[in-house]
N, CA, C and O atoms as a Tinker XYZ file with bonds, in Angstrom:
   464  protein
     1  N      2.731000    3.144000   14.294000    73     2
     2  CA     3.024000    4.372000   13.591000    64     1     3
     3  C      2.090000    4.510000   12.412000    63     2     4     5
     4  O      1.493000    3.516000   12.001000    81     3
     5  N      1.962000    5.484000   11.948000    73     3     6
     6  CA     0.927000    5.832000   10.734000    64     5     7
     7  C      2.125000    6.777000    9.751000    63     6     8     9
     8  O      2.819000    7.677000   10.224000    81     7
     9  N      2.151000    6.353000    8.410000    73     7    10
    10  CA     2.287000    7.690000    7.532000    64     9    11
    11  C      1.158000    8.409000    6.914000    63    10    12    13
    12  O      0.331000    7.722000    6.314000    81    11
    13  N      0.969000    9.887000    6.974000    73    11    14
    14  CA    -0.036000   10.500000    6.186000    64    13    15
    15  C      0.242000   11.589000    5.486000    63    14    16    17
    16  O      1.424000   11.901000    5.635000    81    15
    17  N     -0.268000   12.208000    4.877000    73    15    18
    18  CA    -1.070000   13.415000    4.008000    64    17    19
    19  C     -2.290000   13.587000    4.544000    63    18    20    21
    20  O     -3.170000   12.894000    5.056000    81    19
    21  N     -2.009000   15.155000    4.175000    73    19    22
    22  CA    -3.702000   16.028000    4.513000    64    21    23
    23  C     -3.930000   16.730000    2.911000    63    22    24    25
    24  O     -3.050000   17.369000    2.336000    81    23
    25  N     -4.813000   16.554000    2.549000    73    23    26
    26  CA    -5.384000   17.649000    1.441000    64    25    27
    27  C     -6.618000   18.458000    1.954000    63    26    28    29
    28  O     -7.402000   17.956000    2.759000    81    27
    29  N     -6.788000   19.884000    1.404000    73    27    30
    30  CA    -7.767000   20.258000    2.075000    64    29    31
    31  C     -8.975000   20.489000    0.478000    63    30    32    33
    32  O     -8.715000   20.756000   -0.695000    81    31
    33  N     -9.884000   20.307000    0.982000    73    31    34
    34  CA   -11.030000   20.827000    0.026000    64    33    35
    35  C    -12.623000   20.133000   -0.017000    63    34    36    37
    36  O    -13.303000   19.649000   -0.922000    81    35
    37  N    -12.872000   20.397000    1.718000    73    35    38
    38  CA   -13.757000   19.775000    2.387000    64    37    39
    39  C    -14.189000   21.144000    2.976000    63    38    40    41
    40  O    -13.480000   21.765000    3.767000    81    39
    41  N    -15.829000   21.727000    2.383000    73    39    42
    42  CA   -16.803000   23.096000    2.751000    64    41    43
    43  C    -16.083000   23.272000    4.876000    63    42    44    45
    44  O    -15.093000   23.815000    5.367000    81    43
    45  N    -17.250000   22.488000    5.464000    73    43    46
    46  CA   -16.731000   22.619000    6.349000    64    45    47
    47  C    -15.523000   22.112000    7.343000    63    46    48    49
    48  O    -14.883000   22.842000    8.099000    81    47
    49  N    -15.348000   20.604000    7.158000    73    47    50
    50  CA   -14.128000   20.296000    7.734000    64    49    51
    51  C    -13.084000   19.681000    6.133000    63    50    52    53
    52  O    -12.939000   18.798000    5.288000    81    51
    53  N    -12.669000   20.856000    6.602000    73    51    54
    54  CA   -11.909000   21.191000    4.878000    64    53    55
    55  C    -10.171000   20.442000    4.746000    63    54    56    57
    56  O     -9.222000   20.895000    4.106000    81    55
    57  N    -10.221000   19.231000    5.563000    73    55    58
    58  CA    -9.050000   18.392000    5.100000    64    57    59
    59  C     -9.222000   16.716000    5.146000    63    58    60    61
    60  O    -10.083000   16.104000    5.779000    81    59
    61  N     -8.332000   16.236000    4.433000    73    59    62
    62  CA    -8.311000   14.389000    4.425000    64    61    63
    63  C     -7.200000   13.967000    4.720000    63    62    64    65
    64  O     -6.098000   14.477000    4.518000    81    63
    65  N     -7.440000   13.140000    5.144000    73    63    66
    66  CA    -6.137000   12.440000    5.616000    64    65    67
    67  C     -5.929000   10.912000    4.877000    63    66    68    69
    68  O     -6.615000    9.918000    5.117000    81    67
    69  N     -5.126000   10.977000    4.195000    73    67    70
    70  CA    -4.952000    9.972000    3.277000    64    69    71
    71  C     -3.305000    8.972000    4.364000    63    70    72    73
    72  O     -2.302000    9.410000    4.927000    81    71
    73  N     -3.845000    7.635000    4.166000    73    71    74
    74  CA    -2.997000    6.994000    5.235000    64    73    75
    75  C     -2.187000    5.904000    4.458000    63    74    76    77
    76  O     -2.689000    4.864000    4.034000    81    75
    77  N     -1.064000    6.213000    4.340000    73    75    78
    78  CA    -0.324000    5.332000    3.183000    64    77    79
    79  C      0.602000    4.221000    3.998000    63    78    80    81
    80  O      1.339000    3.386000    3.475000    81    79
    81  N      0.400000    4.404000    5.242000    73    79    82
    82  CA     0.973000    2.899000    6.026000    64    81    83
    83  C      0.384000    2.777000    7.725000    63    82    84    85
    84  O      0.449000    3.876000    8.277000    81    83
    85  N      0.048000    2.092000    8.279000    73    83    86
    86  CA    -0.148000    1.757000    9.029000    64    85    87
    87  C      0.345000    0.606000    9.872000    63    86    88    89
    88  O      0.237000   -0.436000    9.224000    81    87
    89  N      0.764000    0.440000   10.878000    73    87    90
    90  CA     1.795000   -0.494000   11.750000    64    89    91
    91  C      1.128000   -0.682000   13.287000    63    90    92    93
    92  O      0.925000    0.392000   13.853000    81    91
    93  N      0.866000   -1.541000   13.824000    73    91    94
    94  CA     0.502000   -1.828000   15.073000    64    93    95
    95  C      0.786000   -2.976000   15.935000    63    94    96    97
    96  O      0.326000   -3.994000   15.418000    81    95
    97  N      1.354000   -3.198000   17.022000    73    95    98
    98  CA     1.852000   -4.421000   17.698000    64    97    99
    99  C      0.814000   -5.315000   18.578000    63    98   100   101
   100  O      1.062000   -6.487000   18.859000    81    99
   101  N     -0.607000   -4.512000   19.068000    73    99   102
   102  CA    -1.113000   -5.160000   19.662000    64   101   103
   103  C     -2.940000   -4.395000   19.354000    63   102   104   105
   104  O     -2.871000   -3.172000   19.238000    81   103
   105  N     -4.180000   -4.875000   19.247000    73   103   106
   106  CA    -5.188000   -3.950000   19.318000    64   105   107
   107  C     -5.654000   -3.112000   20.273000    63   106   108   109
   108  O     -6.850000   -2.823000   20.232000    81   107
   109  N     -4.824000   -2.565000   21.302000    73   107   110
   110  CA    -4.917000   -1.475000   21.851000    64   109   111
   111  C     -4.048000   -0.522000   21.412000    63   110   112   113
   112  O     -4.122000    0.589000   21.937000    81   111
   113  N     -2.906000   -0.802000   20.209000    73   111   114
   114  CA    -2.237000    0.155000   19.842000    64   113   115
   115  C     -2.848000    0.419000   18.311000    63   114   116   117
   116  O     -2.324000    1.327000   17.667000    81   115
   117  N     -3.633000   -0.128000   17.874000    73   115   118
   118  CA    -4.274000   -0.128000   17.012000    64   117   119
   119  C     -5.376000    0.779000   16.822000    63   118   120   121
   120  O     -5.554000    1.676000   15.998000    81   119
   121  N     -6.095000    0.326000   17.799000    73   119   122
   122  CA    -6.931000    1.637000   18.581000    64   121   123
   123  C     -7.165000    2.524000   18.815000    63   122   124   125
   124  O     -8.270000    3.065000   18.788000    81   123
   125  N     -5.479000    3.198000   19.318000    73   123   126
   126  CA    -5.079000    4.209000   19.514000    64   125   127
   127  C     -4.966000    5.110000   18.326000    63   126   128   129
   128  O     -5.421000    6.239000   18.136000    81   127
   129  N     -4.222000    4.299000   17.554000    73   127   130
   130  CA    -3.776000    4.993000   16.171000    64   129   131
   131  C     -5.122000    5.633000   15.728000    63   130   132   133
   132  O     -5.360000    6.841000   15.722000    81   131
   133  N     -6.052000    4.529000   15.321000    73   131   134
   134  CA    -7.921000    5.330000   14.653000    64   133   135
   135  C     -7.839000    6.117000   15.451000    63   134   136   137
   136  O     -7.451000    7.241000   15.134000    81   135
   137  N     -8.274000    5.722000   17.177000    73   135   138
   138  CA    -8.179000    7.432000   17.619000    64   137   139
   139  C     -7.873000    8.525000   17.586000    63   138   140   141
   140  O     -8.612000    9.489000   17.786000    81   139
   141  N     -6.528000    8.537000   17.283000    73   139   142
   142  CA    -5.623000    9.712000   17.238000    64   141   143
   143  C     -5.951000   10.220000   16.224000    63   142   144   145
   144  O     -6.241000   11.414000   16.302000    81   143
   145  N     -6.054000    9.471000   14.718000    73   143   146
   146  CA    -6.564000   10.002000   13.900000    64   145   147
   147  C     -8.291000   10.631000   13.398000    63   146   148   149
   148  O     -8.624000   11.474000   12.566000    81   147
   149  N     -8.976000    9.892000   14.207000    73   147   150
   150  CA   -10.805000   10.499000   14.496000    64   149   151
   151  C    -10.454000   11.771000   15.341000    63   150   152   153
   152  O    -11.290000   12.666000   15.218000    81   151
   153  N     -9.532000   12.012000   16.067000    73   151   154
   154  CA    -9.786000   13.219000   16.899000    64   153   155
   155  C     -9.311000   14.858000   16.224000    63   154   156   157
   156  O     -9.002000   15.944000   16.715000    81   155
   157  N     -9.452000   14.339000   14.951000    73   155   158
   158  CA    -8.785000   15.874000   14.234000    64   157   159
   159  C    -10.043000   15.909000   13.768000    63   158   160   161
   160  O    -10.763000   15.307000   12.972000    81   159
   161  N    -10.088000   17.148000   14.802000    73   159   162
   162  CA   -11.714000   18.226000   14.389000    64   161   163
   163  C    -12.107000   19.165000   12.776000    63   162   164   165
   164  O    -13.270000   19.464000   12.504000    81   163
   165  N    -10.946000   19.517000   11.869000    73   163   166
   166  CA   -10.792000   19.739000   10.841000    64   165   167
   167  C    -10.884000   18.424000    9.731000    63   166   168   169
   168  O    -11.064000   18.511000    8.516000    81   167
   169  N    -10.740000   17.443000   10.378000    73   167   170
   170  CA   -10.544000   16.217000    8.671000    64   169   171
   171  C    -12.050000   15.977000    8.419000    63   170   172   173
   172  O    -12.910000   15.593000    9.212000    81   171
   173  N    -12.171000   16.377000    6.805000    73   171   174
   174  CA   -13.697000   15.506000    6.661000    64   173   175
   175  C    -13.473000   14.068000    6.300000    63   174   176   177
   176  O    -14.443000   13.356000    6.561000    81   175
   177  N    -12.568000   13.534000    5.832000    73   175   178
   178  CA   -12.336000   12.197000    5.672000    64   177   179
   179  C    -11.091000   11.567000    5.577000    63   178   180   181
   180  O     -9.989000   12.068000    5.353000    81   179
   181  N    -11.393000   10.458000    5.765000    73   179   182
   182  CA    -9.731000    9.332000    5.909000    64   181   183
   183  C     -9.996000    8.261000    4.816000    63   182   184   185
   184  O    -10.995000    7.566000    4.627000    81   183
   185  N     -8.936000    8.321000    4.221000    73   183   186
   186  CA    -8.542000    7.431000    3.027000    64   185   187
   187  C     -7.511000    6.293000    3.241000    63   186   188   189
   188  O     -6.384000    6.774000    3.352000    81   187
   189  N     -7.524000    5.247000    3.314000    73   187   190
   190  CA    -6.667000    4.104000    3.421000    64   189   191
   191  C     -6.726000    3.533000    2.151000    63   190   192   193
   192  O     -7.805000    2.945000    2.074000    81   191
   193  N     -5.857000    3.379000    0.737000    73   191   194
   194  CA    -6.377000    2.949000   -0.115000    64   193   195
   195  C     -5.985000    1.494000   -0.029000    63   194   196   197
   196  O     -6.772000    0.603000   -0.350000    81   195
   197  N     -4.504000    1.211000    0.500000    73   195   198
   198  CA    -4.386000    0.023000    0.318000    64   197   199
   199  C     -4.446000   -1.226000    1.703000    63   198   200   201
   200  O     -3.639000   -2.128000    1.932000    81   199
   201  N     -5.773000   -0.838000    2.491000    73   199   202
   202  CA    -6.031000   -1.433000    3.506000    64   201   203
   203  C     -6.000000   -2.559000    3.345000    63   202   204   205
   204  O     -6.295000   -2.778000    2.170000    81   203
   205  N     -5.663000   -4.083000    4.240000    73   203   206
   206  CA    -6.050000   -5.260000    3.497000    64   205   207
   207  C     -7.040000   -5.403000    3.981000    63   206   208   209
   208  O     -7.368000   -4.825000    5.017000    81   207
   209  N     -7.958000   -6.433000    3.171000    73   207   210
   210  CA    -9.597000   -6.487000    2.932000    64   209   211
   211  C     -9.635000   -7.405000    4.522000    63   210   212   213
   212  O    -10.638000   -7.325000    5.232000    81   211
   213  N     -8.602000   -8.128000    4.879000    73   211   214
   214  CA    -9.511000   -8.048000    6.469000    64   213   215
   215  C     -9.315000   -7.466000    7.678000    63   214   216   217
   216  O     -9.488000   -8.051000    8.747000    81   215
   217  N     -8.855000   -6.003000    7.523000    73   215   218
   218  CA    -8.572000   -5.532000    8.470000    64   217   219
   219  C     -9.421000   -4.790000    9.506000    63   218   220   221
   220  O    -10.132000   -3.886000    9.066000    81   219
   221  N     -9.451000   -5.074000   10.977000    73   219   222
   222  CA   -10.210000   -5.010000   11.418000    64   221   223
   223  C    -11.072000   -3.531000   11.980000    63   222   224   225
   224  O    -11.850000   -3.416000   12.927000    81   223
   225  N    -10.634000   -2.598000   11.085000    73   223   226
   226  CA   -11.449000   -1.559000   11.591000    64   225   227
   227  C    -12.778000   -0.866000   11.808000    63   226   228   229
   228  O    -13.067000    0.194000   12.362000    81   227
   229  N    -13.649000   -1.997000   11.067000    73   227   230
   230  CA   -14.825000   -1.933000   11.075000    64   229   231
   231  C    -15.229000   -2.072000   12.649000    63   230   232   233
   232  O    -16.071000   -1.385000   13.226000    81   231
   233  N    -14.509000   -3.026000   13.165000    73   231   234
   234  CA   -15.180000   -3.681000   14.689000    64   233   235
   235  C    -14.935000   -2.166000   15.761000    63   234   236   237
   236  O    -15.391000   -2.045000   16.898000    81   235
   237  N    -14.065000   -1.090000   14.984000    73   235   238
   238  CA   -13.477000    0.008000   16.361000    64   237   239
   239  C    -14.021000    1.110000   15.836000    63   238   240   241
   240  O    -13.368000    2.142000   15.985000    81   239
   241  N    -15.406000    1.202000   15.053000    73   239   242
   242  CA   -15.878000    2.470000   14.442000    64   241   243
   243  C    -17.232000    2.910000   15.186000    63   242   244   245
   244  O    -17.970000    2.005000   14.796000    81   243
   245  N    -17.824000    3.514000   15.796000    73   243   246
   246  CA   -18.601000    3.919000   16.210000    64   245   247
   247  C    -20.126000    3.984000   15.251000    63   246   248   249
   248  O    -21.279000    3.588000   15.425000    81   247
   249  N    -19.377000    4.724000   14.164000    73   247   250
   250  CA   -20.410000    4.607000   12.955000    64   249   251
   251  C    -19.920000    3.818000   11.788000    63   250   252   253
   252  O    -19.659000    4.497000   10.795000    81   251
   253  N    -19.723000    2.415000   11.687000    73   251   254
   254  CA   -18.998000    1.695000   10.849000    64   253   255
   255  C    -19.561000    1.953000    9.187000    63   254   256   257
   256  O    -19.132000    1.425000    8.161000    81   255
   257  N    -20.624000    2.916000    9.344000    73   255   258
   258  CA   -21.756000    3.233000    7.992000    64   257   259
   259  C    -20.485000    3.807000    7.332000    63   258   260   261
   260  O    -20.057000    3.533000    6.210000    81   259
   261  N    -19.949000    4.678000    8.266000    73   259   262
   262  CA   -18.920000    5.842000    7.939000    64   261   263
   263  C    -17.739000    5.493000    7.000000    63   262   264   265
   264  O    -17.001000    6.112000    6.233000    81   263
   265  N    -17.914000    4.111000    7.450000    73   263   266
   266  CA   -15.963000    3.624000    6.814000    64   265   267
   267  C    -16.469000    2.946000    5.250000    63   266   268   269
   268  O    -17.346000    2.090000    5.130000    81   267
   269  N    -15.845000    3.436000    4.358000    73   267   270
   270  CA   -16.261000    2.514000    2.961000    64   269   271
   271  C    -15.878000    1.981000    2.263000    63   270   272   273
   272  O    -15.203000    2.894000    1.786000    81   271
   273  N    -15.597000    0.943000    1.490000    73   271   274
   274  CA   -14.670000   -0.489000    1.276000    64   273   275
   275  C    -15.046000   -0.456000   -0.421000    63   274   276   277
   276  O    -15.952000   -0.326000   -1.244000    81   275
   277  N    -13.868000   -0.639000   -0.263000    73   275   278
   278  CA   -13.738000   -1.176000   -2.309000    64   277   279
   279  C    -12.494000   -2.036000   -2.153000    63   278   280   281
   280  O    -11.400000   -1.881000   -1.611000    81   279
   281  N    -13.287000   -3.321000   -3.064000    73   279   282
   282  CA   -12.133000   -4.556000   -3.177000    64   281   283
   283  C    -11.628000   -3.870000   -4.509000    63   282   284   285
   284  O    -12.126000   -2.845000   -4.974000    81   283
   285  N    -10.460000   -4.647000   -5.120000    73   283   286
   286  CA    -9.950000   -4.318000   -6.058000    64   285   287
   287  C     -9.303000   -5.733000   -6.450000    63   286   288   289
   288  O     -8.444000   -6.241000   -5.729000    81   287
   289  N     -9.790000   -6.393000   -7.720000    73   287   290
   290  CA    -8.764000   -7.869000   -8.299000    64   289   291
   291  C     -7.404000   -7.190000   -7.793000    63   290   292   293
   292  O     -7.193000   -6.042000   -7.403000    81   291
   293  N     -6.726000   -8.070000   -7.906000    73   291   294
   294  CA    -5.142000   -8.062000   -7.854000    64   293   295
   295  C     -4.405000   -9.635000   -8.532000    63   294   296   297
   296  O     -5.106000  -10.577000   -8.899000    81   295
   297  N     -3.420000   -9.632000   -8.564000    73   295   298
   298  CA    -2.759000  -10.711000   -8.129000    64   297   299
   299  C     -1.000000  -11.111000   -8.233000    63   298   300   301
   300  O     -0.450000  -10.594000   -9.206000    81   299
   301  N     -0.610000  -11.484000   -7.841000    73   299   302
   302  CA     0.843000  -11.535000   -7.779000    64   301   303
   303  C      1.421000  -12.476000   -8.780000    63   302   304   305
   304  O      0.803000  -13.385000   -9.332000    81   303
   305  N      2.421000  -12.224000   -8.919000    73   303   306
   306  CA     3.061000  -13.287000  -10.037000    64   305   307
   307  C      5.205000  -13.262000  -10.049000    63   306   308   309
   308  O      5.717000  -12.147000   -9.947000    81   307
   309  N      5.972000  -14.264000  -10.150000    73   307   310
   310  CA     7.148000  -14.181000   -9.979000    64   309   311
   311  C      7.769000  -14.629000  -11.125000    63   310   312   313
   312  O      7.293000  -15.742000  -11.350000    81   311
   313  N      8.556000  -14.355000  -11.941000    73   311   314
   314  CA     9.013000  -14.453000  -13.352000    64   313   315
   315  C      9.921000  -15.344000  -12.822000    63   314   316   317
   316  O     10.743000  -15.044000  -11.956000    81   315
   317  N      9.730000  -16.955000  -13.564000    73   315   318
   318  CA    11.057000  -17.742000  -13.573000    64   317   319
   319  C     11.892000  -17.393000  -14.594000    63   318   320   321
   320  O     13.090000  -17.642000  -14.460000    81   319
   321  N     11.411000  -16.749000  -15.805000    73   319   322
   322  CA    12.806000  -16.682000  -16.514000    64   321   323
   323  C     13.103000  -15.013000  -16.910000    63   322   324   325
   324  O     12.574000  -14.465000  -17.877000    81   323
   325  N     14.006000  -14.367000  -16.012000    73   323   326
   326  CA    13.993000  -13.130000  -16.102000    64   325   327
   327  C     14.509000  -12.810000  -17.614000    63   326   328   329
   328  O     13.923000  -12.002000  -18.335000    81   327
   329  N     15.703000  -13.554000  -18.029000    73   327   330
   330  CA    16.184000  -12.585000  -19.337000    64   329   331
   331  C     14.907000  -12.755000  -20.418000    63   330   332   333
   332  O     14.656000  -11.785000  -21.133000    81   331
   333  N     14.055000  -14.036000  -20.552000    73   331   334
   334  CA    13.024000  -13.826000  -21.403000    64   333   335
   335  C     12.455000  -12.832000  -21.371000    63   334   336   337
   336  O     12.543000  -11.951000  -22.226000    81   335
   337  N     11.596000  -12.793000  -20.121000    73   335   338
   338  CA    10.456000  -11.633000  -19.561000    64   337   339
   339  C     11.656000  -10.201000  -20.093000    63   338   340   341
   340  O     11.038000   -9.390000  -20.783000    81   339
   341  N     12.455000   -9.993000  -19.983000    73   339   342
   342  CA    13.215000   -8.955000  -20.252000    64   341   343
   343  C     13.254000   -8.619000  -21.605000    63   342   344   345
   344  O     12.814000   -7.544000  -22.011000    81   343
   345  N     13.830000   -9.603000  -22.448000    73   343   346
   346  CA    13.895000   -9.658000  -23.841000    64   345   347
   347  C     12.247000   -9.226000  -24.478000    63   346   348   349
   348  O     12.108000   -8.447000  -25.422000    81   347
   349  N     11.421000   -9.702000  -23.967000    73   347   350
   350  CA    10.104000   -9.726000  -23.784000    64   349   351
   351  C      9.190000   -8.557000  -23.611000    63   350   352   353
   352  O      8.010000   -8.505000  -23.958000    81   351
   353  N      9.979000   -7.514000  -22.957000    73   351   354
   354  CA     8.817000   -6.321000  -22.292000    64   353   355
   355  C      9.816000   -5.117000  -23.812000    63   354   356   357
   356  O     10.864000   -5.071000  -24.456000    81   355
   357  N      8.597000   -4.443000  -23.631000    73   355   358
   358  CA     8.974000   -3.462000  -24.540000    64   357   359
   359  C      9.714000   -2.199000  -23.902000    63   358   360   361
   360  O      9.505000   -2.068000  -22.696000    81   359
   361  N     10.719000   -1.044000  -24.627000    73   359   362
   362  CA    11.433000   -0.333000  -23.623000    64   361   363
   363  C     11.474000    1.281000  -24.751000    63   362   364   365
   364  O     11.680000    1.434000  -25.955000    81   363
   365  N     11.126000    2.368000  -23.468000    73   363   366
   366  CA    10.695000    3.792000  -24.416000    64   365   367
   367  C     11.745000    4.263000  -25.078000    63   366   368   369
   368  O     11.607000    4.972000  -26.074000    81   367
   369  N     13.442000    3.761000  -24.370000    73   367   370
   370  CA    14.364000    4.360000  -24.957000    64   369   371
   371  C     15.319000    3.353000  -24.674000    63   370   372   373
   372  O     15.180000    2.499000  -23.798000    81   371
   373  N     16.771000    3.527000  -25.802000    73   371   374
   374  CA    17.821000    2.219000  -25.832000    64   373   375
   375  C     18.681000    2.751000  -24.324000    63   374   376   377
   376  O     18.692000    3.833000  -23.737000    81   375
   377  N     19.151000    1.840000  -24.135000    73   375   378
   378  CA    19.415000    1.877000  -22.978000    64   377   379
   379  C     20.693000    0.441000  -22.066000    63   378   380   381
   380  O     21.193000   -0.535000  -22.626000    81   379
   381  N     20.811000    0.754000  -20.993000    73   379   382
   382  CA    21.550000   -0.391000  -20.438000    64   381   383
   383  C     20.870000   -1.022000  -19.067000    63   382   384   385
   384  O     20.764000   -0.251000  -18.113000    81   383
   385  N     20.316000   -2.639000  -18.888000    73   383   386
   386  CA    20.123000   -2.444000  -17.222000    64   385   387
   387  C     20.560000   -3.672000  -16.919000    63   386   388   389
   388  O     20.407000   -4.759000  -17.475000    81   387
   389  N     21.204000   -3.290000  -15.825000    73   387   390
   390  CA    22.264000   -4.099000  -14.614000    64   389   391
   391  C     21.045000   -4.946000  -14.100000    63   390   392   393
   392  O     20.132000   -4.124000  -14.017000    81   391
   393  N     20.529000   -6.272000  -13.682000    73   391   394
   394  CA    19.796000   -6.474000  -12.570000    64   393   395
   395  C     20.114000   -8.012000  -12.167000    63   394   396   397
   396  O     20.233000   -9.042000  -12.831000    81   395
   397  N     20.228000   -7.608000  -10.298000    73   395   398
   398  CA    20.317000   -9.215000   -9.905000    64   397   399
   399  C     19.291000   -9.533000   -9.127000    63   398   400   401
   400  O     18.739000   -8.899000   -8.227000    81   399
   401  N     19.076000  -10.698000   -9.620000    73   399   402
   402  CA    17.282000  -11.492000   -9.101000    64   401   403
   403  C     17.883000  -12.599000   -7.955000    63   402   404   405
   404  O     18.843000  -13.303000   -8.267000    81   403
   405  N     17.210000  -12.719000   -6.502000    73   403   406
   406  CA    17.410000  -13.546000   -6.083000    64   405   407
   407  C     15.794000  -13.898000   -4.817000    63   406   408   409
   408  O     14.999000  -13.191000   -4.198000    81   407
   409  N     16.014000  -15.245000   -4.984000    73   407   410
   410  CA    14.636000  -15.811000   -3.982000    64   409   411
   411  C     15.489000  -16.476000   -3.101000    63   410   412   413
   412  O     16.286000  -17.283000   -3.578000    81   411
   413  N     15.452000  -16.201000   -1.431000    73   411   414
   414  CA    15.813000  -16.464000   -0.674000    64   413   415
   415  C     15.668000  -18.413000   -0.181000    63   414   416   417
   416  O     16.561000  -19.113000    0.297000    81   415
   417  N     13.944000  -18.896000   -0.596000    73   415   418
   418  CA    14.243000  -20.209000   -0.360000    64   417   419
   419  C     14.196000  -21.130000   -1.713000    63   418   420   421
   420  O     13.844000  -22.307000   -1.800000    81   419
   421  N     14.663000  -20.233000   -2.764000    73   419   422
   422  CA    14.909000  -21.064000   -4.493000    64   421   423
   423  C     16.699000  -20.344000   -4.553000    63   422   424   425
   424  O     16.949000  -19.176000   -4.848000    81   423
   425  N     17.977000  -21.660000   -4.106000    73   423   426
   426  CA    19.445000  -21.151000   -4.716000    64   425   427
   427  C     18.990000  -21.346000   -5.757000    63   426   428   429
   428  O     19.310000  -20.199000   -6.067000    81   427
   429  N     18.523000  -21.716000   -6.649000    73   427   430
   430  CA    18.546000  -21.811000   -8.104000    64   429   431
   431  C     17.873000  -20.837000   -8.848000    63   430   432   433
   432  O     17.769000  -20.844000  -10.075000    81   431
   433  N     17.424000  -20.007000   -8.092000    73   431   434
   434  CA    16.802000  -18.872000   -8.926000    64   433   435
   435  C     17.574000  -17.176000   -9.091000    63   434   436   437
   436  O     17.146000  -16.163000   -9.645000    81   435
   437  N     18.858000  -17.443000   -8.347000    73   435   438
   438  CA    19.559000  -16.205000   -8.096000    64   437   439
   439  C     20.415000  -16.589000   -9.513000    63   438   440   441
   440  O     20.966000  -17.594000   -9.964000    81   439
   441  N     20.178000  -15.073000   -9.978000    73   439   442
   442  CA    21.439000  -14.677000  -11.386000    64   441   443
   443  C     21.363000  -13.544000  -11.225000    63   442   444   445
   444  O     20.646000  -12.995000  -10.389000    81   443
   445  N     22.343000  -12.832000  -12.271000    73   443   446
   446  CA    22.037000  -11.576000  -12.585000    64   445   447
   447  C     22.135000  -11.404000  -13.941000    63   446   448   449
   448  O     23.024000  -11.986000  -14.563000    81   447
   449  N     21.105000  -10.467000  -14.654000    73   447   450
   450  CA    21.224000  -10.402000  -15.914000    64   449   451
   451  C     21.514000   -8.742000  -16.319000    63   450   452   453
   452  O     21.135000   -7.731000  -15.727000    81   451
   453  N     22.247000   -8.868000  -17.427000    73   451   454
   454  CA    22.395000   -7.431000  -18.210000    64   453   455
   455  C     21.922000   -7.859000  -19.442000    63   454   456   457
   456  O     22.086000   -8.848000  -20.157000    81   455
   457  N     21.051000   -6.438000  -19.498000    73   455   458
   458  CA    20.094000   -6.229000  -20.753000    64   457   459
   459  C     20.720000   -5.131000  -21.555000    63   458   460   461
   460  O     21.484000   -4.289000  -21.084000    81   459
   461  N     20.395000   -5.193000  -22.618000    73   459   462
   462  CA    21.483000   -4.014000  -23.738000    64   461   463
   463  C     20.459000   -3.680000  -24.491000    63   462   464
   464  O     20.611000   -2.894000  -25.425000    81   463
């Protein structure tokens, strides 16, 4: 399955298709999907922003010049001590929040904290 958006504001093929998920079970259904989406005679371009960097669509492009790649740093991170990090972050207005934290293979990391 694919989710998308079209924006238009392309002279002659005056829409994009911006692709905010992509799902495939095997690379012939994979395949299919680019296809389906190369065969709209109106799109001037396709946007995947958050493709992962090894995904293989370069190998199913005809003109692979066509497809264009930007890495972006990232990185992930998991707060062991939520009420700190809480106490910790700054907040635009006073307020109340309910929250329960849990990691499926850490029992010792499930609580729930209320912040005031």
């Amino acid at each position: 399955y694919t989710l998308r958006t079209a924006k238009r504001d392309h002279a002659s093929r005056s829409q994009e298709i911006a692709i905010r998920d992509l799902a495939w079970l095997s690379p012939s259904a994979y395949r299919s999907l680019w296809s389906f989406i190369g065969r709209h005679d109106l799109v001037g371009s396709v946007r995947w922003d958050n493709a992962p960097s090894d995904d293989p669509a370069v190998e199913y492009f005809m003109e692979p010049r066509m497809l264009h790649t930007r890495d972006y740093e990232g990185f992930w991170l998991r707060v062991v001590d939520a009420p700190a990090a809480l106490a910790g972050r700054g907040w635009d207005a006073d307020g109340e929040l309910s929250l329960a934290i849990s990691w499926l293979r850490l029992a010792w990391s499930r609580l729930a904290v209320r912040s005031v």
